[in-house]
Every structure is written in C-alpha cells, then in structure tokens.
ZAMI-899382 format. One record per residue (C-alpha): residue number from 0; residue in one letter; chain; z, y, x. Coordinates in Angstrom, 2 decimals. Last residue first. Layout:
<atoms>
num,residuo,cadena,pz,py,px
NUM,a,A,Z,Y,X
...
</atoms>
This chain:
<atoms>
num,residuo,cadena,pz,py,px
398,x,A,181.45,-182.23,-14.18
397,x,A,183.60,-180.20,-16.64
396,x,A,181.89,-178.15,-18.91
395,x,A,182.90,-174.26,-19.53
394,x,A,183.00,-172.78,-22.37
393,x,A,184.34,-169.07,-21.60
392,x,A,186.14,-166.78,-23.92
391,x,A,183.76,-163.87,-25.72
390,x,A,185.24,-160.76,-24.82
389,x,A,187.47,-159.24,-27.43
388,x,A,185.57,-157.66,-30.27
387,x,A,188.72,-156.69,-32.47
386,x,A,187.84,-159.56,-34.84
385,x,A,184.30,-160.82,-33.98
384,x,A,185.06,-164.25,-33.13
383,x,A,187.20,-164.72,-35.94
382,x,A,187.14,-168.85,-34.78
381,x,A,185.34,-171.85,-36.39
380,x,A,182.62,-171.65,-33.72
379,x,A,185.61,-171.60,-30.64
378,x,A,187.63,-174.59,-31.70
377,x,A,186.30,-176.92,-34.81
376,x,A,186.52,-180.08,-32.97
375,x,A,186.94,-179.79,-28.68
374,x,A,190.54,-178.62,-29.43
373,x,A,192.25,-181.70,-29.00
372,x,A,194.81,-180.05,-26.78
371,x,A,196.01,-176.33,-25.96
370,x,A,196.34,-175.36,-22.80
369,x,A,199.19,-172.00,-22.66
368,x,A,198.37,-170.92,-18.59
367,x,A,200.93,-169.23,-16.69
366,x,A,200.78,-165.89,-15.75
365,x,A,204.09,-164.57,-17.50
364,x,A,206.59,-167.46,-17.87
363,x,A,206.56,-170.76,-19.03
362,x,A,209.26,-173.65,-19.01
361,x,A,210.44,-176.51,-21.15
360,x,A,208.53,-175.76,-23.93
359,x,A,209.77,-176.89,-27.89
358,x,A,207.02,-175.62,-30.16
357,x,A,208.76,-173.68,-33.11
356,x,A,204.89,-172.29,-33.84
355,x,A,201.06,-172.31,-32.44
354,x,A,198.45,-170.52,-32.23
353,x,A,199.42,-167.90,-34.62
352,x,A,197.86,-164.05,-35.13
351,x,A,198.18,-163.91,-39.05
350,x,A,200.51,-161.30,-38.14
349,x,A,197.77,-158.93,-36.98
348,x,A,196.61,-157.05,-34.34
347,x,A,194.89,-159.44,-32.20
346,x,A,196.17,-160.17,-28.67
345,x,A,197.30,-164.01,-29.36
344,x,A,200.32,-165.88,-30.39
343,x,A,202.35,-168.33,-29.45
342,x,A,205.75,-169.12,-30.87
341,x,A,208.76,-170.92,-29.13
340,x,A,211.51,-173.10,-29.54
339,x,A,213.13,-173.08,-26.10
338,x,A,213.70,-175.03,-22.92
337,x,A,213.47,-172.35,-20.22
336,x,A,210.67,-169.47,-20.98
335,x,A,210.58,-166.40,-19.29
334,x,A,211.60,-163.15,-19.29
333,x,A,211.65,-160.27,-16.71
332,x,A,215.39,-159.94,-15.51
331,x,A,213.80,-158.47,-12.13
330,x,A,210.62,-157.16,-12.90
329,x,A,206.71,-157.68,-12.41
328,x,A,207.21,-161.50,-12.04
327,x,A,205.37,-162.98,-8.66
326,x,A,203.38,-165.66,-10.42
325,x,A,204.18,-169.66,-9.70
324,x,A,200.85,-170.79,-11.69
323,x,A,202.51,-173.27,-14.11
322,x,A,200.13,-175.25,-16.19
321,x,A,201.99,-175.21,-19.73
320,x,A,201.23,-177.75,-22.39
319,x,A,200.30,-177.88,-25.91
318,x,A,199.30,-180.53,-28.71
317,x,A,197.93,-178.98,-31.69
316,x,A,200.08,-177.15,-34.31
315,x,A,199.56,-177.04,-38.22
314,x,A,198.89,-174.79,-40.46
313,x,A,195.17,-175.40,-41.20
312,x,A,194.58,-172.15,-41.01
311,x,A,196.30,-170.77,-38.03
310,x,A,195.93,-174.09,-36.22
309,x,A,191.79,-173.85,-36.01
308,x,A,191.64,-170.76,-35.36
307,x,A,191.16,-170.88,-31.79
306,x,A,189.25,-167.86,-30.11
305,x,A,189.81,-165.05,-32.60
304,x,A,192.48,-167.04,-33.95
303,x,A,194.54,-165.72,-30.78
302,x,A,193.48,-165.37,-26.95
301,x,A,195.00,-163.62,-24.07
300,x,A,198.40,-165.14,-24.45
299,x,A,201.78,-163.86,-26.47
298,x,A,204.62,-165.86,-26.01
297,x,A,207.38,-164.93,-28.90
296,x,A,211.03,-166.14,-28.35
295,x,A,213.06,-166.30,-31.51
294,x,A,216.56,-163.99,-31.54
293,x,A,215.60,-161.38,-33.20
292,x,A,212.18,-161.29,-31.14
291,x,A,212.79,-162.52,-27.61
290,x,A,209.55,-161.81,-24.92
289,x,A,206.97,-163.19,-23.51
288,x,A,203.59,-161.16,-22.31
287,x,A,199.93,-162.18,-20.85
286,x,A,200.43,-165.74,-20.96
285,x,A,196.70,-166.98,-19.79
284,x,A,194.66,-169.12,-22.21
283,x,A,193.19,-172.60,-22.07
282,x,A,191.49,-174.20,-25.26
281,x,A,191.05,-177.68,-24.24
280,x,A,188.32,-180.24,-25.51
279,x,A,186.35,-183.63,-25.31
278,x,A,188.93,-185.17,-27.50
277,x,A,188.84,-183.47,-30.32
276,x,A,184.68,-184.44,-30.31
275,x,A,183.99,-187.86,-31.97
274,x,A,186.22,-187.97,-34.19
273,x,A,185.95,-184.82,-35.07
272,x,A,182.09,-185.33,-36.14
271,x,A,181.79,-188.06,-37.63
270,x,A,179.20,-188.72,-40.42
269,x,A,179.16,-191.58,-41.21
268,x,A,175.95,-193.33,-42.53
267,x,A,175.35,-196.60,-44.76
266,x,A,172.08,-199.14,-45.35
265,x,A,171.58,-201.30,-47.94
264,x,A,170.45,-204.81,-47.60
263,x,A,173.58,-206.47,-46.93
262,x,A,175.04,-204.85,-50.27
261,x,A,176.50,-208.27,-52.02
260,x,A,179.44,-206.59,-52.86
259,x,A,182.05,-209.19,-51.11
258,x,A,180.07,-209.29,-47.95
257,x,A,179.86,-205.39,-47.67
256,x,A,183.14,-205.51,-48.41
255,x,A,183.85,-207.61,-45.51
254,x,A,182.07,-205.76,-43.44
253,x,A,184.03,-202.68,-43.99
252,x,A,187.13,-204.23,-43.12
251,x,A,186.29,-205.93,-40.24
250,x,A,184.39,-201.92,-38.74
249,x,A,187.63,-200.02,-40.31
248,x,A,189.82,-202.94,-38.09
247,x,A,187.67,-201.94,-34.88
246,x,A,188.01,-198.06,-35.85
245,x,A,191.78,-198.54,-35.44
244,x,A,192.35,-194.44,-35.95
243,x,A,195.26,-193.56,-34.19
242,x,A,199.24,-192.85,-34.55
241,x,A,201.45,-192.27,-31.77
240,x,A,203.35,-189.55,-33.45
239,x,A,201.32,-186.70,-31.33
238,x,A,201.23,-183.98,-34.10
237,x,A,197.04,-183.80,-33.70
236,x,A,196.38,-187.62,-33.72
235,x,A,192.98,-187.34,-34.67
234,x,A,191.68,-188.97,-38.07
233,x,A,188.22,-190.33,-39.36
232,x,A,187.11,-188.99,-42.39
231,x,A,183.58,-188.61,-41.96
230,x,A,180.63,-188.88,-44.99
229,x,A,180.57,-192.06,-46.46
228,x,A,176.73,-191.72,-47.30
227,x,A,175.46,-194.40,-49.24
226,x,A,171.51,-195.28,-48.97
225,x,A,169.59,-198.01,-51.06
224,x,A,170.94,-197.24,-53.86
223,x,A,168.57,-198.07,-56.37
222,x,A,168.06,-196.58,-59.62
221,x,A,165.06,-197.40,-62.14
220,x,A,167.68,-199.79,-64.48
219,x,A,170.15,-196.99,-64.97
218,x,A,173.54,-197.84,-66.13
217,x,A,173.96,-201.32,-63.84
216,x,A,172.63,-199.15,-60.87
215,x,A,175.27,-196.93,-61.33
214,x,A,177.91,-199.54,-61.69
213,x,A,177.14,-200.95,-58.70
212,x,A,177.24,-197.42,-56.94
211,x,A,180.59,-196.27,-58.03
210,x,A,181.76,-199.90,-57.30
209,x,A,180.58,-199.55,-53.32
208,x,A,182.16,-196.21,-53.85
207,x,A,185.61,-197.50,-55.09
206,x,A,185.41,-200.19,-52.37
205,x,A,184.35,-197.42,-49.65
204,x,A,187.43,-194.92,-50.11
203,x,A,189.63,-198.25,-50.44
202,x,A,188.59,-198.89,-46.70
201,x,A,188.84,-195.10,-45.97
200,x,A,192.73,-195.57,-47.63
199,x,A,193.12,-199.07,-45.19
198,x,A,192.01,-197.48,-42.40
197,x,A,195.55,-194.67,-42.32
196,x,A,194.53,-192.07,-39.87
195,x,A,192.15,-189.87,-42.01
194,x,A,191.54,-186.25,-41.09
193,x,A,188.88,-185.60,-44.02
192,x,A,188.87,-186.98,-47.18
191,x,A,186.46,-188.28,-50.35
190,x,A,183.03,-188.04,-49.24
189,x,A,181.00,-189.39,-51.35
188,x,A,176.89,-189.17,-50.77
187,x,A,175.02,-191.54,-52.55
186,x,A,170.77,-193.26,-52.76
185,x,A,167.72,-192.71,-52.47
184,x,A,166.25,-190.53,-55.23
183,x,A,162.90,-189.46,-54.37
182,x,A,162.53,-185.99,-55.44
181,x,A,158.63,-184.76,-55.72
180,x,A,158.75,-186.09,-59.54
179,x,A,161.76,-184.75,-61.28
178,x,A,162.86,-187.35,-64.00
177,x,A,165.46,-188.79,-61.70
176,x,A,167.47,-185.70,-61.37
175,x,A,167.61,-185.28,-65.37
174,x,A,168.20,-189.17,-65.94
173,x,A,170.97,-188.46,-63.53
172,x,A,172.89,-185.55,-64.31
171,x,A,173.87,-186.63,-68.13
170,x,A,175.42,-190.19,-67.59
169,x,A,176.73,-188.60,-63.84
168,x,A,178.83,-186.05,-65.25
167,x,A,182.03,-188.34,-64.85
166,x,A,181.46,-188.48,-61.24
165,x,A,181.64,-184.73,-60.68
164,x,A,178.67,-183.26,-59.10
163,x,A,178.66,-182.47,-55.43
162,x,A,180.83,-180.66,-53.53
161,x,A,182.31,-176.93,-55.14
160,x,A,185.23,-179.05,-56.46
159,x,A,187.30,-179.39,-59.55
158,x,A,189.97,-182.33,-59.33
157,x,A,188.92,-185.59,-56.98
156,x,A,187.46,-184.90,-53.72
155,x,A,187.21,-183.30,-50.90
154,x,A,190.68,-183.97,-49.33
153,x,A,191.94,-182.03,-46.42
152,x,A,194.25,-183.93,-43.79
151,x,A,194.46,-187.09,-45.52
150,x,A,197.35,-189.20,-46.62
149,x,A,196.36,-188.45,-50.54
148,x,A,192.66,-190.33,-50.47
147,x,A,190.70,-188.79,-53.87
146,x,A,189.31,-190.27,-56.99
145,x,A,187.51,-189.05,-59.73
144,x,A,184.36,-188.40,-57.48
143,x,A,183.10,-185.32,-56.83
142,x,A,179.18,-187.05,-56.35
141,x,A,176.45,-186.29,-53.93
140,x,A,173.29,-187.13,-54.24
139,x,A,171.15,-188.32,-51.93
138,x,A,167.49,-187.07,-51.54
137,x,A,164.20,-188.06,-49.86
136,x,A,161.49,-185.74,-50.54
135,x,A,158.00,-185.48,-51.55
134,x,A,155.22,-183.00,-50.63
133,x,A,152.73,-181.04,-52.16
132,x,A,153.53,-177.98,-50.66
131,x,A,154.50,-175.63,-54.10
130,x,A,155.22,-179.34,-55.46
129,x,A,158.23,-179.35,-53.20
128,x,A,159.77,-176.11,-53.53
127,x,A,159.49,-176.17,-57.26
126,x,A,161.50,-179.78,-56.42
125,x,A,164.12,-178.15,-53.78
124,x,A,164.80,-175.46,-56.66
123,x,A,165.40,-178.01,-59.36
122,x,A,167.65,-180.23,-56.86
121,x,A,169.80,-177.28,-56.10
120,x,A,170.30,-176.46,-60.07
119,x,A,170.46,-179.61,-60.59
118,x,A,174.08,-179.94,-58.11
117,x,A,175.10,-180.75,-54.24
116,x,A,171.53,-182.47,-53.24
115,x,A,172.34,-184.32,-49.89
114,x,A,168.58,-183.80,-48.45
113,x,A,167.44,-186.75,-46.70
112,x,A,165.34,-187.24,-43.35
111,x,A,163.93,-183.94,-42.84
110,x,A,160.70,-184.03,-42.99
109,x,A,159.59,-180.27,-40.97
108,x,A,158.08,-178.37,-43.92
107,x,A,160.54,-180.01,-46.70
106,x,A,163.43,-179.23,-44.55
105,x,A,162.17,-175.52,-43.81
104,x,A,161.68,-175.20,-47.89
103,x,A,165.41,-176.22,-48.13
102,x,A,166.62,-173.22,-45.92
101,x,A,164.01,-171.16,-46.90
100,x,A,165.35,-171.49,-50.86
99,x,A,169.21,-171.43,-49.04
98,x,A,171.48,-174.33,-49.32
97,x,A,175.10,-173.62,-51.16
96,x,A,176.59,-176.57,-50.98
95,x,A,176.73,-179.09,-47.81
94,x,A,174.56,-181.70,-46.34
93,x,A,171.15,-181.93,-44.59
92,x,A,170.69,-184.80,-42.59
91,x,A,168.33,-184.87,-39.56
90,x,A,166.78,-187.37,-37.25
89,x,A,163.66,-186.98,-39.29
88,x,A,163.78,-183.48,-37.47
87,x,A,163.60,-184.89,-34.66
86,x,A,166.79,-185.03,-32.18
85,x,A,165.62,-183.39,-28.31
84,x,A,168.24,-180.30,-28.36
83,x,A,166.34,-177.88,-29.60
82,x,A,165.73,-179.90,-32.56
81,x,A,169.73,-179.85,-32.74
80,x,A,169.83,-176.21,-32.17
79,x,A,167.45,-175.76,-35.11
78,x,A,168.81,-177.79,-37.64
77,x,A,172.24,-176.01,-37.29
76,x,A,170.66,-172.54,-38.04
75,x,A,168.84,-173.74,-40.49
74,x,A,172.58,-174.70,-41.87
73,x,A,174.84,-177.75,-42.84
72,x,A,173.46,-180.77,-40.41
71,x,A,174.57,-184.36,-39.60
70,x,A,172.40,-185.18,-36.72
69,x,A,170.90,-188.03,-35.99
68,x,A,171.24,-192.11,-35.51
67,x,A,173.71,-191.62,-32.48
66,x,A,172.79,-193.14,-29.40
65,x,A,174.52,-191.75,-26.66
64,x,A,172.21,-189.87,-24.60
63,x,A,171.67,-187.89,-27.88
62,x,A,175.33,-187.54,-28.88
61,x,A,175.93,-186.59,-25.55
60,x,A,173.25,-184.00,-25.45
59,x,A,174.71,-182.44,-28.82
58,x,A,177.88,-182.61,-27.37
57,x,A,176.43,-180.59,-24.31
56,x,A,174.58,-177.96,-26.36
55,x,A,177.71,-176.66,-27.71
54,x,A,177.56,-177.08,-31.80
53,x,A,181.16,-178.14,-31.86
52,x,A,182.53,-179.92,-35.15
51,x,A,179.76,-178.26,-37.24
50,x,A,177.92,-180.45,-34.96
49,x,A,178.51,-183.85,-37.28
48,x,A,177.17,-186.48,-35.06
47,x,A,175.63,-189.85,-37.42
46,x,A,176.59,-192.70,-37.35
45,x,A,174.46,-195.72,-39.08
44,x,A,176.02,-198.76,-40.34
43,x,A,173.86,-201.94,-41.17
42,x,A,174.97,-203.33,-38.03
41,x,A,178.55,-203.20,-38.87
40,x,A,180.34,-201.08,-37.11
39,x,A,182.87,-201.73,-34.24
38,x,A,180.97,-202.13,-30.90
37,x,A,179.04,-199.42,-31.83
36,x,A,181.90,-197.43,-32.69
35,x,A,183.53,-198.46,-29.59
34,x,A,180.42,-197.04,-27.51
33,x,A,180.03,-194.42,-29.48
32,x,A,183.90,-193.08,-28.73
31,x,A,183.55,-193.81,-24.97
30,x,A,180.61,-191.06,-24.71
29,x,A,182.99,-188.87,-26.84
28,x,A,185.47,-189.08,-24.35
27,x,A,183.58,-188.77,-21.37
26,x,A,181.98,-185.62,-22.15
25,x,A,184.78,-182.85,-20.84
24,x,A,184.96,-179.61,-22.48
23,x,A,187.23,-176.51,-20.93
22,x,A,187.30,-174.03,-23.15
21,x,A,188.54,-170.53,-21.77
20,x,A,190.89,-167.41,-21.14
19,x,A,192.19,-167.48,-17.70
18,x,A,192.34,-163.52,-17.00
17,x,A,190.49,-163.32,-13.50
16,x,A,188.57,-164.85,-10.62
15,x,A,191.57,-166.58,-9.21
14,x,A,192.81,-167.81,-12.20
13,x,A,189.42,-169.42,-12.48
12,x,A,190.30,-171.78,-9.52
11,x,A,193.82,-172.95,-10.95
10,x,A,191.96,-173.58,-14.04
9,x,A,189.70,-176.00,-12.63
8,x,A,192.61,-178.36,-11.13
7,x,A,194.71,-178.25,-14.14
6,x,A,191.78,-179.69,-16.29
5,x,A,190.78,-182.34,-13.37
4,x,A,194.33,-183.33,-13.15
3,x,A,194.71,-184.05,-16.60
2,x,A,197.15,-181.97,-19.14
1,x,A,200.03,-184.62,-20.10
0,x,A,200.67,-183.74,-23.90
</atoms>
C-alpha cells in the first residue's frame, strides 16, 4: 500500500503534538464512488448509504451532497444522526433483527420509508403499534433464502439464520403477514453476501431473487413486488491481489435482467455501505515497543481492537504501511524492524490483541507510525471501545 502524501504529511504534524493514534478520513473517494454508481445503475436502481459502515457526520454529509436515495438504518440511534444530518425520515430504511417496540413505534411516528420486517412476530408488534396511532406502514420482507454466494466475505444467507424468514416458510408466512391491515406489503429484502468481488455471483444473487419474486406473485394473486431490496455486497480489495468490483459490468448485467424479467416498473435499492466508505479511511497508530518473541518479531502500537477491530474478527489483514519518523532510539542494540514477518498488536491486555499478522515490512522501528488501509468501513464504531478505557483515538478529516 503506497500511503498518500496528504496522509503522511498530517501525521508528521500530530507527531509533534503527541502519541499518533488516529483516523484520518478523506471524502473524495466516496464522492467518486456515487458518481460511478450513478453512471452505472440502472435508472430504476436506488442506493442507498449504509452508516453502520461509519456513522461520522462527514460520510453522512457526503452521502447527502452526493445524492444517495437515503439512509440504510439498523438502530434509533442510527435514525437519529442521519435526521441530524439533513436526510428525512422518509429518506430512511429500517433493516436488521431484533427492532425495539420504541424503536418501531418512532418509525411509525416519523414515516419512515419501509420497515424490513425480519419475522411475524416483528410484523405483529409493528401492526398493534400501528393501529394504537392509526397509521399504516410500508414494509419489506425479508427472506433467508435457500441459496447463498460462496466467494463472499460473510454470507447471510442460506442454512439457519437470525435474517429474515426462510424462503421455504414463505407458503405459511405470507397469507399471515398479508392479512394484517396497517402493514402494507411492498415488496423483498434478500441479502445473500457481503464482501463480494466476483459480479457475476451478485448478478446470479439478483436472477434467483428476480425468480423468488415471480414466483411469489404467481402463488399469491394480492402480492406485488413493487420494491426488492438487494441489500450490499459489494467487495473491497482488502489482501491487495488486484481484484475490484466492476460496478459498470454489475450496472449491464443487472439491466439486462431487468429486461429479461419484465420488471421495468419495479423499483430496487442497495444498500452499500463499504463500498462506499473503505476507501475514505486510515487507522494510524504510533509503534510504542518491538521486540523478538521466540523467534517472531512482535510490534506493539498505541492502539489494538479497541480502536480497529475490524481484522481481529474477521481474521484477515488490511493493507499496511510504515511512515518513518527518523526517532532517536532509547538504546544502543534497541530493535527494529528490517525485512521481516511481523505481528502488530495493540496496548490491551489480551491475546486477542491483533491488528495484523506474518505481514512482510521492510523497515519500522520505535516511533514510527503502523497506517493501516481501507479502514474507513467498520473501523472505530465496530471497535471494544471501552476495553481498558484508553483515550478515545482521534477522527480527523482531511481538507
């Protein structure tokens, strides 16, 4: 990974204020992202910014300035920042299990735009909460389909799942969902995969779907699905093997199978929210100690999984580089790092402490700064931020 000039630049100036221990966000890249998708989609598609990815208030601004449809939301929490941050509340769409009574009775208040119901017993408490206020809203379902995408980073479908209600359950779900009054049913939510590279699997993802949904409407003569949800998938290029997501040849091929299924008149989100933020990101974080273990080298830096978790547990390592800030060592024979396998790991007091692992560096030492890349997705809010209460690391964005 080449750290940019810009990136280098600002560290060298904290380092003079203290322990480097930061995010350093930069906009551009997302901004470049809509404009490709834009370019890419079909007109009837509709993406939407997933903040679990980074809830900072400048990605929601740059999703805002950019044009995204909404806001793909999983919390009240979530729903509020992104009101805060200028997106109506009809802007929003509420996804993910486990939704609270005055989480659901805060999307009825405020009209959210649909309500991904997960299971009956979710859509039974959001219609009691409906009648109670008279209202009626607009809900997907989501399905656990019977199929899955195996070249992804986590799958989210196929075997037994806490998302949605498994496909083959459908017969027996839907007349049950469709009977309650204050729900109006509007249409799918499958999300099969997350961290997909290879188009042609997300292109199968939305044939099986767009067949899901056909034969849905076949089965029951009052449904319409006027609405499918795709949900994300998109892949980063984490391990660096050259690989990236052709979003232009995803836009071709999802055309054409809107052609071939006759569903010009429907309308479909994605929800992206990796996608569109990996890129904005660095985790930056002073080496505070190296030494040799039983023979491997360990470089420990000022934060762990507290701040970045995200490589801990997915097991896997994001792209790192050293900025070199020529410190005095503290000792003659002190140890450094010259062309070696190495492992990084952070303050906390546990083994589970990994940032990264068997990473070839050419050179560190003590006082340089570990920058870790593609961390703008699931960085800092996924993190232990509590553990050991460590100071908060900065998030700083780059003009």
């Amino acid at each position: 990974m080449k750290i940019p000039a810009h990136v280098a630049r600002q560290l060298r100036r904290l380092a003079t204020e203290g322990t480097v221990n930061c995010y350093l966000y930069d906009m551009d890249p997302m901004r470049e992202r809509f404009v490709n998708l834009f370019k890419a989609l079909p007109e009837q598609v509709q993406p939407f910014y997933a903040m679990k990815a980074n809830p900072h208030p400048a990605f929601l601004a740059t999703a805002k300035q950019s044009g995204a449809a909404g806001i793909e939301i999983a919390s009240l929490g979530e729903a509020k920042r992104a009101v805060d941050a200028g997106f109506r509340p009809d802007q929003l769409i509420y996804t993910g299990p486990g939704k609270r009574p005055e989480e659901l009775r805060w999307c009825v208040e405020h009209g959210v735009r649909t309500v991904h119901v997960e299971s009956l017993v979710e859509a039974f408490r959001l219609q009691q909460i409906c009648r109670e206020r008279g209202a009626v809203q607009d809900i997907l379902l989501r399905v656990n389909a019977n199929f899955d995408i195996h070249d992804a980073q986590t799958t989210f479908s196929g075997g037994s799942r806490k998302f949605g209600v498994d496909e083959e359950l459908l017969p027996e779900v839907l007349p049950r969902l469709l009977a309650l009054d204050a729900l109006r049913f509007r249409g799918l939510h499958v999300y099969a995969a997350s961290g997909v590279l290879n188009v042609a699997d997300l292109l199968q993802n939305c044939r099986l779907v767009f067949a899901m949904a056909q034969q849905i409407e076949r089965d029951f003569a009052a449904v319409r699905c006027d609405i499918i949800d795709f949900g994300g998938g998109f892949g980063v290029d984490y391990l660096e093997e050259g690989r990236s997501f052709d979003v232009t040849a995803y836009g071709e091929g999802l055309a054409r199978l809107i052609d071939a299924y006759q569903l010009g008149d429907r309308r479909f989100v994605l929800e992206l929210g990796r996608y569109l933020a990996a890129e904005c990101g660095w985790f930056c974080t002073e080496i505070l100690d190296i030494k040799t273990s039983r023979g491997k080298k360990q470089v420990i830096c000022a934060g762990g999984i507290n701040h970045f978790r995200r490589p801990a547990a997915l097991a896997i390592n994001h792209p790192v580089a050293i900025v070199r800030m020529g410190r005095t060592p503290l000792f003659d024979g002190q140890e450094g790092v010259d062309h070696e396998q190495v492992y990084f790991g952070g303050p906390l007091c546990t083994g589970a402490d990994k940032l990264a692992n068997d990473v070839l560096i050419d050179s560190a030492a003590v006082g340089d700064i570990a920058v870790f890349g593609l961390a703008g997705a699931y960085g800092l809010s996924m993190s232990n931020i509590e553990f050991l209460s460590h100071a908060r690391p900065q998030e700083i964005v780059l003009a």
